[in-house]
N, C-alpha and C positions, 0 to 999 in steps of 0.2 A: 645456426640453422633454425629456421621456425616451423613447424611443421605445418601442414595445410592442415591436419586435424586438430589444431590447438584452435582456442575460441581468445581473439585477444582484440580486444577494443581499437578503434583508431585512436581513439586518445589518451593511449598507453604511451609511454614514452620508453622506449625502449633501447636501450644503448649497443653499440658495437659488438660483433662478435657473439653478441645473447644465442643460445640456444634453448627451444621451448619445444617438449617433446607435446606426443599426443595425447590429447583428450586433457591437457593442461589448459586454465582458466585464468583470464588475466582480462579483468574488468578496469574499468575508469578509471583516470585519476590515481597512477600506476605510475612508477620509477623505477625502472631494474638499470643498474650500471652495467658498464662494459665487462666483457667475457664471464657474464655469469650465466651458468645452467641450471635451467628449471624441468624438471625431470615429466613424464606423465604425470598426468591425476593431482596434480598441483591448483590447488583453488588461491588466486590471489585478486583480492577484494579491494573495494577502492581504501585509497591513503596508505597504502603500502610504498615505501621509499626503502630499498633496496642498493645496498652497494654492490661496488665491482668484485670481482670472483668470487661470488660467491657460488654454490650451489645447495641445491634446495630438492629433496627427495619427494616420491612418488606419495601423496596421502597427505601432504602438509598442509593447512591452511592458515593462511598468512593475511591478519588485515580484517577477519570477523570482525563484526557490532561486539562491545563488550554485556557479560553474560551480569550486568548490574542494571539493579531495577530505575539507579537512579540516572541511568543516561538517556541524554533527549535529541538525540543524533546529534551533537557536536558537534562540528568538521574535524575531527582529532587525525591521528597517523601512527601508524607505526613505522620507525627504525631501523634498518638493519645496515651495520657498517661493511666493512668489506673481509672481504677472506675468513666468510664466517659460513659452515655449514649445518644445514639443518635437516637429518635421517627424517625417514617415513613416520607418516601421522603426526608430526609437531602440529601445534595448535597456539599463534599468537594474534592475541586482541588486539584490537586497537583501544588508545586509552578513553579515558573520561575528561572532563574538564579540572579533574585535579590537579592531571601534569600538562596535559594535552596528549600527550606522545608517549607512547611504547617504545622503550630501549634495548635494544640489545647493540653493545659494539661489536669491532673489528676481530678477526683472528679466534671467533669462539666456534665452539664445537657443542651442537644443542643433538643431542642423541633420541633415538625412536622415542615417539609415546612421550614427550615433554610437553607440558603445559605452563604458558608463559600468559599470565591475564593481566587484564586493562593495568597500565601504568606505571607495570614495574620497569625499573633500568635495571640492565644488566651490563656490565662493563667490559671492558676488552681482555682478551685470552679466557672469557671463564667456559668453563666444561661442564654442563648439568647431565651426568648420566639419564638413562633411560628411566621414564616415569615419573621425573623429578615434576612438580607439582608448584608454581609458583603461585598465591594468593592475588588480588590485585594488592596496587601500591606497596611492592616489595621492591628491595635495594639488592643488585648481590655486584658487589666491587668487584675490580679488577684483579683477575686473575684465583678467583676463587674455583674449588673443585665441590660440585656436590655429585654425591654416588648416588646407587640408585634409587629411588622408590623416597627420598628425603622431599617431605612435604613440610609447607609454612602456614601460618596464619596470615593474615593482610598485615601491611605497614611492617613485616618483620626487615632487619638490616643485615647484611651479613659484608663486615668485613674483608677487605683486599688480601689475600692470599689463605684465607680458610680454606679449610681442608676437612669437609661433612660427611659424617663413615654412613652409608646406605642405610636408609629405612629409618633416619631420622629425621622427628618432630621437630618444628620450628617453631618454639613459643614464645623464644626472647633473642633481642639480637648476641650474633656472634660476630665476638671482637677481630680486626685484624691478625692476621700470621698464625691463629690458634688452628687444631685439630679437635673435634668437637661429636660427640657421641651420645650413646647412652639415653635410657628413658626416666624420667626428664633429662632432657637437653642439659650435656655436662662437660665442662672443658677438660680433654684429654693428651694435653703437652700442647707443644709449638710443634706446628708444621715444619722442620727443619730438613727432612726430604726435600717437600716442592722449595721450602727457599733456597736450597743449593745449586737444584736444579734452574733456580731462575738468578744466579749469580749472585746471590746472598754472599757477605764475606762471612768469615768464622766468626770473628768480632761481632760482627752483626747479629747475627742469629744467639750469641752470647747474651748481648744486652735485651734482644726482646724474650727471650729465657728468664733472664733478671727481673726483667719488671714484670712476667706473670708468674713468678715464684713472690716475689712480696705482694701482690695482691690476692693470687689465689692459696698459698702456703700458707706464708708466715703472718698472715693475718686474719682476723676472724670476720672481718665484712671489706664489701670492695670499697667501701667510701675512704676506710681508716689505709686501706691498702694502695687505692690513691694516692692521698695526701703522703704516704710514706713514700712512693714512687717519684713524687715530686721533687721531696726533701734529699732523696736520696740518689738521684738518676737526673740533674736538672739539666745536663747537656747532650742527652741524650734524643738524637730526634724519633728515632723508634718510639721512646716513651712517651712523646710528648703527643706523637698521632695515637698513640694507642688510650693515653688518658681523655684525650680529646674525644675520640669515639666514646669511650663509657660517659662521660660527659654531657656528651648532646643525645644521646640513646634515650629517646622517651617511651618506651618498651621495658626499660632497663636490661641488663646482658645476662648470657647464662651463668649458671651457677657452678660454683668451683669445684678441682678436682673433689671425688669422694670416693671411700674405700672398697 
């Protein structure tokens, strides 16, 4: 149902079964897929591409100019996958000419008062509690959890199934499967909760224990604690994503348990 008091462009493109409450804003150059609700007071701006079921709360705006001095209107877009929803006042840019495109995938859950700016991707299943504060050109993999008021720097990484204790800083990437705390930014065990919960085997969750005990334990830097990881864990595919990420990490990653 589209209300008569909503303001939406002819050349929105609007899919099946949409519902768009009042005083909701739906400019140019617009793609919302089938069975998705867009609530009142909804401002969506042009290059917004919108998947199916999603729903989208009253205060959100979706598809803003990004808030950089270096962009020179672009044609860019933002992303949204399907069965993702987004609570009151979310705020996501559209990108720059660095990616082109704003990401966020399928099945996430972006809660009140999140800020998602030009460029970053965000990946499928992930959960940004309330407040959560994305820099532009930020990564957060699939199926990551940040709580709430966890703010970044630009360009920071976060790992596929991290797990970010509320009201933390982000000033270097965080690796895969870890839980991550503390000021500065400090690694605080394996996530082995959400990996259970997302059908981790015990084994599993074993070995990537393994390899962030020889890097962050029993060794006194990550480089020496790689190369031990390698020599010692060489069939392990856990290890081999997780060396990989420290690896290519040009940020370099957080720093290890401390007492």
């Amino acid at each position: 149902m589209l209300s008569n008091l909503a303001q939406i462009a002819q050349s929105a493109q609007i899919g099946n079964n949409v519902e768009i409450g009042a005083f909701a804003v739906i400019h140019d150059n617009v793609v919302i897929g089938d069975n998705t609700k867009i609530h009142s007071n909804v401002v969506i701006y042009p290059g917004a591409r919108i998947g199916k079921n999603c729903e989208i709360f009253p205060g959100a705006v979706i598809s803003a100019i990004p808030q950089d001095l270096k962009f020179e209107g672009e044609d860019t877009t933002v992303e949204i996958g399907d069965n993702t929803k987004i609570r009151e006042c979310v705020t996501v840019h559209r990108a720059t000419k660095d990616k082109w495109v704003t990401r966020i995938g399928s099945n996430c859950l972006i809660m009140a008062y999140v800020h998602i700016a030009h460029d970053c991707q965000v990946g499928n299943g992930v959960i940004l509690a309330s407040y959560v504060g994305l820099s532009g050109h930020c990564i957060v993999e699939d199926y990551a959890i940040l709580e709430g008021a966890v703010g970044t720097q630009q360009f920071m990484k976060v790992g596929k199934h991290a797990f970010l204790a509320g009201a933390t800083l982000i000033r270097k990437d965080v690796p895969p499967y870890v839980k991550a705390a503390r000021e500065p930014i400090t690694f605080a065990g394996v996530n082995s909760i959400g990996l259970r919960r997302r059908g981790f085997s015990d084994e599993a969750i074993r070995e990537i224990e393994d390899a962030y005990r020889i890097i962050f334990v029993l060794n006194n830097n990550v480089s020496k604690g790689v190369q031990a990881v390698k020599e010692q864990m060489p069939n392990s595919i856990y290890a081999k994503e997780i060396i990989e990420f420290i690896e290519t990490s040009d940020k370099g990653i957080i720093r290890g348990m401390i007492g």
